[in-house]
DSSP file (Angstrom, degrees, kcal/mol; ACC not computed):
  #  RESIDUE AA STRUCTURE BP1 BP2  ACC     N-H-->O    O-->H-N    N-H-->O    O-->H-N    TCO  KAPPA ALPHA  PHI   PSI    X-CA   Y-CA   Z-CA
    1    1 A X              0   0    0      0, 0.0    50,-0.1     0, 0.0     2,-0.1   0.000 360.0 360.0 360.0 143.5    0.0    0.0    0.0
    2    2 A X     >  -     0   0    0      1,-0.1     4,-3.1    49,-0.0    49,-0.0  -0.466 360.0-114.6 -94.4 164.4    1.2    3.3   -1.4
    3    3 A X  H  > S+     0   0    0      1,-0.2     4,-0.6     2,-0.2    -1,-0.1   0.698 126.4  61.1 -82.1   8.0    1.0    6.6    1.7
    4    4 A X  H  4 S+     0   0    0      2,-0.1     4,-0.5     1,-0.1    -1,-0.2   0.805 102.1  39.6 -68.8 -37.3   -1.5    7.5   -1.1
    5    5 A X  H  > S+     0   0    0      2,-0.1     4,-1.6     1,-0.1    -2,-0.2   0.618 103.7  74.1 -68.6 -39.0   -3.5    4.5   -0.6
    6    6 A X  H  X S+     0   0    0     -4,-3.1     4,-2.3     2,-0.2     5,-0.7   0.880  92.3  56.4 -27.0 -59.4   -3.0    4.9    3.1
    7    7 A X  H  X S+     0   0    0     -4,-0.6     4,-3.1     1,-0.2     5,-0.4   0.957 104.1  46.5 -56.7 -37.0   -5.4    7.7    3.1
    8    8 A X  H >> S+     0   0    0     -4,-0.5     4,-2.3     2,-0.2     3,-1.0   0.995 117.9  46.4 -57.8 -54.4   -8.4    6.1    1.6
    9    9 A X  H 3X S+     0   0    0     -4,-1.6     4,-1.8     1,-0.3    -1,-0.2   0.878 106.2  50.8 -57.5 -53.0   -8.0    3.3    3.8
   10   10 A X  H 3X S+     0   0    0     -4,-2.3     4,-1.0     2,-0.2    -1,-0.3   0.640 102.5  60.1 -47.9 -33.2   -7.4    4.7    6.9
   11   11 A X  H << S+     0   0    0     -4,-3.1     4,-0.2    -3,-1.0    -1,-0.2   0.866 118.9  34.6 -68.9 -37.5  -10.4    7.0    6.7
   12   12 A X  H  < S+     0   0    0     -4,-2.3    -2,-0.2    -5,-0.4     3,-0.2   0.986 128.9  38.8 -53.1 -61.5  -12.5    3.5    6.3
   13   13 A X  H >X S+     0   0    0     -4,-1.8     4,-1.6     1,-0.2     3,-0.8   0.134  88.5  88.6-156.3 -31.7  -10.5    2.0    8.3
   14   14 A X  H 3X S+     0   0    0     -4,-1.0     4,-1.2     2,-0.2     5,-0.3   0.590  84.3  58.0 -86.5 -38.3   -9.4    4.5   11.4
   15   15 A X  H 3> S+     0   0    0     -4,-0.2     4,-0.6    -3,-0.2    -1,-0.2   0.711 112.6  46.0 -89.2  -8.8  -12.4    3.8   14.2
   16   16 A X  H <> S+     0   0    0     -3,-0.8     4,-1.7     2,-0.1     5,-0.3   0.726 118.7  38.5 -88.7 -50.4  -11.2   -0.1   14.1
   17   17 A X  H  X S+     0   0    0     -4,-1.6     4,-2.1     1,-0.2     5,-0.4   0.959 110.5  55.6 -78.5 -62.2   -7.6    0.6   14.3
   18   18 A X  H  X>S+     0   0    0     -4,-1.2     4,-2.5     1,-0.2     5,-0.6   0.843 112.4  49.4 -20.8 -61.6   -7.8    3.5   16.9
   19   19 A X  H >X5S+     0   0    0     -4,-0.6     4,-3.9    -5,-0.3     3,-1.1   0.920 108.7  52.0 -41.0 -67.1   -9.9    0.8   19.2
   20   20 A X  H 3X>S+     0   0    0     -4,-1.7     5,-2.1     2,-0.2     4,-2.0   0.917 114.0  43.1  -3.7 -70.4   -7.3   -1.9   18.8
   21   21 A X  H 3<5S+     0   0    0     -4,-2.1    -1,-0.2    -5,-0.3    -2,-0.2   0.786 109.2  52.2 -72.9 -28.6   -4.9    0.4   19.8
   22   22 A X  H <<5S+     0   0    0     -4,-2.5    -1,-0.3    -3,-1.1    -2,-0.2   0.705 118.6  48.4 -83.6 -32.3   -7.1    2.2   23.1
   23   23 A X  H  <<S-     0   0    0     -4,-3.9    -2,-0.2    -5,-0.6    -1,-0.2   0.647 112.1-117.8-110.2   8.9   -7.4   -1.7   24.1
   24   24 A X  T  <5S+     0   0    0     -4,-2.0    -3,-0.2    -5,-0.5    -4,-0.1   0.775  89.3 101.7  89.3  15.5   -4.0   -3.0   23.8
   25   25 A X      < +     0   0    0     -5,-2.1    -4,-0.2    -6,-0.2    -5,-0.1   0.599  40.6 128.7-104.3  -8.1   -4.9   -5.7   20.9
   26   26 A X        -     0   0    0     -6,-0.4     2,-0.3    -8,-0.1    -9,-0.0  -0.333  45.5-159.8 -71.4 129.9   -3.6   -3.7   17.9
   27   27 A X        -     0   0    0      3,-0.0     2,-0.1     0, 0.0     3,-0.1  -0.974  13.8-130.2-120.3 128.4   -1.3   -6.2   16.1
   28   28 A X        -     0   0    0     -2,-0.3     3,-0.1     1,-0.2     2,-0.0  -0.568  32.1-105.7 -91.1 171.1    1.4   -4.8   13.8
   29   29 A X        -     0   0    0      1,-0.1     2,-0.6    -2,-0.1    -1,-0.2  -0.038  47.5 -95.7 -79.6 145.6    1.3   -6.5   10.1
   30   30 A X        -     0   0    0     -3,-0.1    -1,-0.1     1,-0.1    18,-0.0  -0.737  54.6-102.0 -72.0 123.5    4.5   -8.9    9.9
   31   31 A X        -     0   0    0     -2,-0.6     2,-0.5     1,-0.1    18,-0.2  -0.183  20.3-120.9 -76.5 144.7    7.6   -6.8    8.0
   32   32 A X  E     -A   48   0A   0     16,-1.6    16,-3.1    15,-0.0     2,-0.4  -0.529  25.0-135.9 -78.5 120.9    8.4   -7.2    4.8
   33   33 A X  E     -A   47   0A   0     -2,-0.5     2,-0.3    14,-0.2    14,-0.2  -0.820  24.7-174.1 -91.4 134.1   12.6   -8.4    4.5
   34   34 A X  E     -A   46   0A   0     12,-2.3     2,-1.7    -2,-0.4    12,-1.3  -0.997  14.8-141.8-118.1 119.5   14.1   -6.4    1.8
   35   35 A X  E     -A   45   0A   0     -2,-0.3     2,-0.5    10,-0.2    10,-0.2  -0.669  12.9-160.6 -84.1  94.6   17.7   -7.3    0.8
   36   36 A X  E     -A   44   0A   0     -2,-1.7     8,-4.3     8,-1.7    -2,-0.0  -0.766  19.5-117.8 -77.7 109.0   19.5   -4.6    0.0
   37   37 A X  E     -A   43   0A   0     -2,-0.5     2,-0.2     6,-0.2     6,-0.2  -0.026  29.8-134.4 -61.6 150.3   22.9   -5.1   -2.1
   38   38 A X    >   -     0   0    0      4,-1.9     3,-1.0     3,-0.1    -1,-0.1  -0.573  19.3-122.4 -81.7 152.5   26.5   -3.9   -0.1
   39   39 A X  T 3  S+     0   0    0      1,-0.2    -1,-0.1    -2,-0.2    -2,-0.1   0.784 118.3  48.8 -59.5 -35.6   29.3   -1.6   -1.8
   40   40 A X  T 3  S-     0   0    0      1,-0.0    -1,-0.2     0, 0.0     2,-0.1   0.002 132.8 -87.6-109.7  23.1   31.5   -4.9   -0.8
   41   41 A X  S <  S+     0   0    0     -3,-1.0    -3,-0.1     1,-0.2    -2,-0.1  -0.162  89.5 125.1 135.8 -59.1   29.3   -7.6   -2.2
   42   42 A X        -     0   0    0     -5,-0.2    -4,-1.9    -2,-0.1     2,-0.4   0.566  59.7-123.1 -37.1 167.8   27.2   -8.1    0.9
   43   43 A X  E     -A   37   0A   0     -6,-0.2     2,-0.6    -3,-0.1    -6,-0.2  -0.964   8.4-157.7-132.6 137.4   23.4   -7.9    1.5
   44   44 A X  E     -A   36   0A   0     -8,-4.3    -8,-1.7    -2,-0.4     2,-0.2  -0.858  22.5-151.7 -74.8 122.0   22.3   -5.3    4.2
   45   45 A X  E     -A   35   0A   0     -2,-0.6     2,-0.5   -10,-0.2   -10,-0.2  -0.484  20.0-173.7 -97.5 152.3   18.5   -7.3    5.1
   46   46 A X  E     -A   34   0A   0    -12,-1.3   -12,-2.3    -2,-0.2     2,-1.0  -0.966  18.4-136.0-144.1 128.2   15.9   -4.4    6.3
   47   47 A X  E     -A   33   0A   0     -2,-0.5     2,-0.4   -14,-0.2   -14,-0.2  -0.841  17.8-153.4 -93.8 127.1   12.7   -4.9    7.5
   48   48 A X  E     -A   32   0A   0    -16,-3.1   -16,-1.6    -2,-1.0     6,-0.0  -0.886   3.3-147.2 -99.2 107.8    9.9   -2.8    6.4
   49   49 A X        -     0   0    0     -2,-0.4     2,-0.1   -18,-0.2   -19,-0.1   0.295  27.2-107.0 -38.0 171.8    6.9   -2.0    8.0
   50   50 A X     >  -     0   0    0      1,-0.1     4,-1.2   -21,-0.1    -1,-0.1  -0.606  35.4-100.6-109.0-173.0    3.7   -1.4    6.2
   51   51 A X  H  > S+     0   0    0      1,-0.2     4,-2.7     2,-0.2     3,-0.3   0.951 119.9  41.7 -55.0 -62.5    2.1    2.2    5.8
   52   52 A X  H  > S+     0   0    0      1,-0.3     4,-1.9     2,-0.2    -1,-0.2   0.782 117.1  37.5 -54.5 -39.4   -0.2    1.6    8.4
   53   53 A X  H  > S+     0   0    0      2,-0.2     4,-1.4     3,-0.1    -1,-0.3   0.711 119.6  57.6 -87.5 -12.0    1.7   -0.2   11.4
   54   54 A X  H >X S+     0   0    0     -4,-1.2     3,-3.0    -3,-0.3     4,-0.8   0.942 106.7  50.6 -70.7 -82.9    4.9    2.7    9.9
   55   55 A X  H 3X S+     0   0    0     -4,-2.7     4,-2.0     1,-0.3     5,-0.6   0.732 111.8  46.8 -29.0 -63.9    2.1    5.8   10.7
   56   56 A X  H 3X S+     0   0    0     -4,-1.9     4,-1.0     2,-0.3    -1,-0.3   0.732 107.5  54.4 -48.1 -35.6    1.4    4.5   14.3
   57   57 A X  H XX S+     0   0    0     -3,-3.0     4,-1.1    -4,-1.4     3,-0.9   0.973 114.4  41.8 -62.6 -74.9    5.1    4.0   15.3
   58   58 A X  H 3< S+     0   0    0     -4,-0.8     4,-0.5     1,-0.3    -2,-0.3   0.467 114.4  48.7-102.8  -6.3    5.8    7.6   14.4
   59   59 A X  H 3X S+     0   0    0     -4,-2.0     4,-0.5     2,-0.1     5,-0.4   0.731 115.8  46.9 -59.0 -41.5    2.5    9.1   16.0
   60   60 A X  H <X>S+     0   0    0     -4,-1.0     4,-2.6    -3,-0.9     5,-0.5   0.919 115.4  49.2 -63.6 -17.4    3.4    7.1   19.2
   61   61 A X  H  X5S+     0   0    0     -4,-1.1     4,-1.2     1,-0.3    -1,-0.2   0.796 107.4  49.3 -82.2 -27.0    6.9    8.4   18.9
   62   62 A X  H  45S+     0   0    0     -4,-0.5    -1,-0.3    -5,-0.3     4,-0.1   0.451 115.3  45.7-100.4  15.5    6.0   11.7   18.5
   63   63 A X  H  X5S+     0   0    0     -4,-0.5     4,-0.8     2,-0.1     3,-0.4   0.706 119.6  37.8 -94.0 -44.8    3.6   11.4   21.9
   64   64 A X  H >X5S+     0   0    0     -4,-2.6     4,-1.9    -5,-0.4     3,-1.7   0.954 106.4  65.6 -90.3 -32.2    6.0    9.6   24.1
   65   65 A X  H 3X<S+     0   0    0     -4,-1.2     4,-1.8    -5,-0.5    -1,-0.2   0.832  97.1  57.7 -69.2 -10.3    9.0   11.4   23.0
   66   66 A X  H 34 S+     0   0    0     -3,-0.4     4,-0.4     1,-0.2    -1,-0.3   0.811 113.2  40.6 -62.7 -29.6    7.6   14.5   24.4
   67   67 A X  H << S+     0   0    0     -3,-1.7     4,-0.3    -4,-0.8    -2,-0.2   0.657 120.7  39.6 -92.3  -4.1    7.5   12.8   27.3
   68   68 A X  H >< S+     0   0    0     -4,-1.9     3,-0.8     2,-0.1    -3,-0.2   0.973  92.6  74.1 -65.8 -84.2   10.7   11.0   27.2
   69   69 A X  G >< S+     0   0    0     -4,-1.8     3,-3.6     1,-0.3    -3,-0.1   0.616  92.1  60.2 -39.3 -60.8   13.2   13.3   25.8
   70   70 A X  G 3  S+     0   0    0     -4,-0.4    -1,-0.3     1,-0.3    -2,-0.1   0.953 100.4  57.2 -41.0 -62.3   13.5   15.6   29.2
   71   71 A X  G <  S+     0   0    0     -3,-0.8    -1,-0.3    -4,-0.3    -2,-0.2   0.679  89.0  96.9 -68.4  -3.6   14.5   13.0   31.2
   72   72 A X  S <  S-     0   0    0     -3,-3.6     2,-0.4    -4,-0.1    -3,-0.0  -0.056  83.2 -84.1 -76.6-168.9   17.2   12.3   29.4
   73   73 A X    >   -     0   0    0      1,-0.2     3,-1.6     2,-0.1    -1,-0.1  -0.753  23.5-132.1 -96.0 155.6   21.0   13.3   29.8
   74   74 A X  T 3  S+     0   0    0     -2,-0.4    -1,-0.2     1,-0.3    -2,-0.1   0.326 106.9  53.0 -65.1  -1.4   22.1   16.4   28.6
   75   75 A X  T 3  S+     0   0    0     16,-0.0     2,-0.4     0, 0.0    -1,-0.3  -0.208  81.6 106.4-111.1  18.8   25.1   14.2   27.0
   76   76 A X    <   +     0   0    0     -3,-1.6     4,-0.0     1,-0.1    -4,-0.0  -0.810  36.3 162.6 -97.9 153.9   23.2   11.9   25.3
   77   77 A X    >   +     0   0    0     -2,-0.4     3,-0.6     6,-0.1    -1,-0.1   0.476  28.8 115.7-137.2   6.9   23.0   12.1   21.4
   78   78 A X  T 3  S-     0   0    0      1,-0.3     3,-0.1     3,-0.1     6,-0.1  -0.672  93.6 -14.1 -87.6 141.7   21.7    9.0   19.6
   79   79 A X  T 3  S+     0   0    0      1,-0.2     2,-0.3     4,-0.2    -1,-0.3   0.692  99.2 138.1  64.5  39.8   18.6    9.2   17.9
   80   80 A X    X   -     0   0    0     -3,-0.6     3,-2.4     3,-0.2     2,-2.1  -0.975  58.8 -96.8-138.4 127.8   17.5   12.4   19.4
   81   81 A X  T 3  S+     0   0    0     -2,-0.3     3,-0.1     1,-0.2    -3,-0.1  -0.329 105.5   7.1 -31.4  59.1   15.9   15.3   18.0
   82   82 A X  T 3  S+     0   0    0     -2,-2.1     2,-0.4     1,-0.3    -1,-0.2   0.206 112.4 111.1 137.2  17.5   18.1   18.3   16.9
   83   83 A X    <   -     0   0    0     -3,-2.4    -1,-0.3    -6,-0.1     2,-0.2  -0.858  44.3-179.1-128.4 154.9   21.0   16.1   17.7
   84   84 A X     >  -     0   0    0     -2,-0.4     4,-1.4     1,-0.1    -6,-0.0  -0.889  49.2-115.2-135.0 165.3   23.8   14.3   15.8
   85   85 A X  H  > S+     0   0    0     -2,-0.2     4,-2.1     2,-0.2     5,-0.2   0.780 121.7  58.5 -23.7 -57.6   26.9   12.1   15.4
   86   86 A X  H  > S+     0   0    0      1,-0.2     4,-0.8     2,-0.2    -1,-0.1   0.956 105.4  42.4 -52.3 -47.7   28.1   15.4   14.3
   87   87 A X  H >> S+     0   0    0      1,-0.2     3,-2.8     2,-0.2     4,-1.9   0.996 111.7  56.7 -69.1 -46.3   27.5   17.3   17.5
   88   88 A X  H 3X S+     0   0    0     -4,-1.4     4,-1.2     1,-0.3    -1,-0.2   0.764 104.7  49.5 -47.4 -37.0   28.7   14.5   19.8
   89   89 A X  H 3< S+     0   0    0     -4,-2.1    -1,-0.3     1,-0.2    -2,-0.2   0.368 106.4  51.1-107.9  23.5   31.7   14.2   18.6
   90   90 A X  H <X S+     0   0    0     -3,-2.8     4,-0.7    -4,-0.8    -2,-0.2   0.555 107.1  53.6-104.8 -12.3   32.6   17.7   18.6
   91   91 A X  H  X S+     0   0    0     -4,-1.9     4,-0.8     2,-0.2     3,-0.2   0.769 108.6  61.6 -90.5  -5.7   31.6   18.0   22.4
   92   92 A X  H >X S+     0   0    0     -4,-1.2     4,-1.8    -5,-0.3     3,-1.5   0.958 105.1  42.2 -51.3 -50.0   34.1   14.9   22.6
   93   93 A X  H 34 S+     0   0    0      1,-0.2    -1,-0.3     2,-0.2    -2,-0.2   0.602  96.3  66.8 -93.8   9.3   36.6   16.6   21.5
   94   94 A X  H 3< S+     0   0    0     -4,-0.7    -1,-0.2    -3,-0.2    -2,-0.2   0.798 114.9  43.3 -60.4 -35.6   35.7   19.8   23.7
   95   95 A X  H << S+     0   0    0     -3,-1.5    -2,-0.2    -4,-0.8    -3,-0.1   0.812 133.7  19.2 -60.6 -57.6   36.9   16.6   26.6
   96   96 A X  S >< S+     0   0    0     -4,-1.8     2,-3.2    -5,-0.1     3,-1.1  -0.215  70.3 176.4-128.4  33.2   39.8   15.5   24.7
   97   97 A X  T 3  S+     0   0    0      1,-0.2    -4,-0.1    -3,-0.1    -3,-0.1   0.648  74.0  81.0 -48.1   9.2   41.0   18.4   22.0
   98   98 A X  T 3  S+     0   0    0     -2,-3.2    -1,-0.2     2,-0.0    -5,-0.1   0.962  78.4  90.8 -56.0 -54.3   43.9   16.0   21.1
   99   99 A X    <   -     0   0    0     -3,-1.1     2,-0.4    -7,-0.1    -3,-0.1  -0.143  54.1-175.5 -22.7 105.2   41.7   14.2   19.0
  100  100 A X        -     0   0    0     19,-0.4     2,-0.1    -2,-0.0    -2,-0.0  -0.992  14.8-147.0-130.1 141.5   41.0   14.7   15.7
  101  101 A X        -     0   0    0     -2,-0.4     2,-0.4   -12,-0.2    18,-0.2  -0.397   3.1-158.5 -78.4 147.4   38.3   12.7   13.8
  102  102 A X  E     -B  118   0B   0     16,-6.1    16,-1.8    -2,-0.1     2,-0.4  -0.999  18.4-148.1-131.4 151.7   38.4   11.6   10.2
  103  103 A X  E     -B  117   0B   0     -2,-0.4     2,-0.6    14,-0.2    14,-0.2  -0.855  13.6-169.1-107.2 133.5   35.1   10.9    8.7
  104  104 A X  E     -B  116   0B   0     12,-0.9    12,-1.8    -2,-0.4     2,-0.1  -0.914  10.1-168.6-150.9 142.5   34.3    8.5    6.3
  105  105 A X        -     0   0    0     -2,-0.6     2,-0.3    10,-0.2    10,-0.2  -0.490   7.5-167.1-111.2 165.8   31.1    8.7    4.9
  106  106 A X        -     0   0    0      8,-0.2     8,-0.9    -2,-0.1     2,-0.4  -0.815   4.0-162.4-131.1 104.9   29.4    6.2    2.6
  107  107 A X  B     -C  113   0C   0     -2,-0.3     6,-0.2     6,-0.2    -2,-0.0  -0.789  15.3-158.5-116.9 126.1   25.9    6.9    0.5
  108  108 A X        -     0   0    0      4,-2.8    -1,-0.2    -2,-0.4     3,-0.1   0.242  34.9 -80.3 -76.5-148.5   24.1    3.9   -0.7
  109  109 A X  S    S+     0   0    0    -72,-0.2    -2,-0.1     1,-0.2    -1,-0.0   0.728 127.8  58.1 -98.4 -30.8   21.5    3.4   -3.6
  110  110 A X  S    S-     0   0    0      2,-0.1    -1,-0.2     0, 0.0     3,-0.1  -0.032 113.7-119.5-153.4  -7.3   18.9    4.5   -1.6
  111  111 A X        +     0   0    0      1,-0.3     2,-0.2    -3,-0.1    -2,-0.1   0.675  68.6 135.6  60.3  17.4   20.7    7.9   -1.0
  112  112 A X        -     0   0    0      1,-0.0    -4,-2.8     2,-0.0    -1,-0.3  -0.704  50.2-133.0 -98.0 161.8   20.8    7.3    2.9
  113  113 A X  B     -C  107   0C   0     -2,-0.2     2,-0.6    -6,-0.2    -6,-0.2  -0.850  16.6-155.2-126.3 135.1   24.1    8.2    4.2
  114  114 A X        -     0   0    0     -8,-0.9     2,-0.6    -2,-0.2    -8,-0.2  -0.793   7.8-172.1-114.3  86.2   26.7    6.3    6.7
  115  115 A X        -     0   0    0     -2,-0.6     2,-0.3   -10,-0.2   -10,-0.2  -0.699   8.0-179.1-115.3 139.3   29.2    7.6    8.7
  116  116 A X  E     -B  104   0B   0    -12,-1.8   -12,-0.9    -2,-0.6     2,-0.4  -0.714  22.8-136.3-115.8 173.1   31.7    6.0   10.6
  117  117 A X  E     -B  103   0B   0     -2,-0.3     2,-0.4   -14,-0.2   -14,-0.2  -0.893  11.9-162.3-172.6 125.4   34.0    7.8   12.6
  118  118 A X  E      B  102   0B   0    -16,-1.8   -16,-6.1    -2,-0.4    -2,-0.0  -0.988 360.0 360.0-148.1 120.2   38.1    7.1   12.8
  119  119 A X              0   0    0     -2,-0.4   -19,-0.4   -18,-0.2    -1,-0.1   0.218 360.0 360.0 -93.8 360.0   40.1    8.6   15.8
C-alpha cells in the first residue's frame, strides 16, 4: 500500500484501528525483508513496516517522545531530535581536543548516508 492508498484506507479503516490500539490488541502486520545489495558484495537485510503499522510507530513516537526526551541526559545524542553524530563528537573533542576525527562517509543506492567515525 502506497502513503497515497493509506489515506483512503485509513479513513474507512481508522475507528477499528484507533480501538485496537485504546485496548492494547492492535497487532502490527508482519515486515516485509528487503535485501539490500552492499558496496563490498554483501546484503544489508531491512525490515519494512507497512504504511499503516509505519504511521502508528511515528505518532506514538512523536507522543511519548515528548514525554521522554526531558529525562534524558544532557550528553546523550543517539537518535534524538536536533542532535547528531556530528554534535557529539565535537563536544568529545571539547573533553579531549587532542583528538582529531576523520570521517568517512558512505551513501548507498537509496541515497541514505553512513558515517563512521576514525580517531
Amino acid at each position: 500500500m502506497t502513503i497515497d492508498d493509506a489515506k483512503g484506507y485509513l479513513r474507512e479503516h481508522w475507528p477499528s484501528i484507533r480501538s485496537r490500539l485504546l485496548e492494547g490488541t492492535y497487532q502490527p502486520q508482519p515486515v516485509k525483508r528487503v535485501a539490500t545489495p552492499e558496496p563490498d558484495g554483501g546484503v544489508r537485510k531491512l525490515g519494512v513496516p507497512c504504511v499503516v503499522d509505519r504511521l502508528v510507530q511515528q505518532a506514538l513516537l512523536q507522543v511519548l517522545q515528548e514525554q521522554w526526551d526531558p529525562t534524558f541526559s544532557e550528553h546523550s545524542y543517539g537518535f534524538r531530535p536536533g542532535r547528531s553524530a556530528h554534535q557529539a563528537v565535537a563536544q568529545a573533542q571539547c573533553y579531549s581536543p587532542r583528538v582529531t576525527p576523520t570521517w568517512l562517509t558512505s551513501t548507498s543506492k537509496d541515497f541514505s548516508t553512513e558515517s563512521i567515525m576514525i580517531a
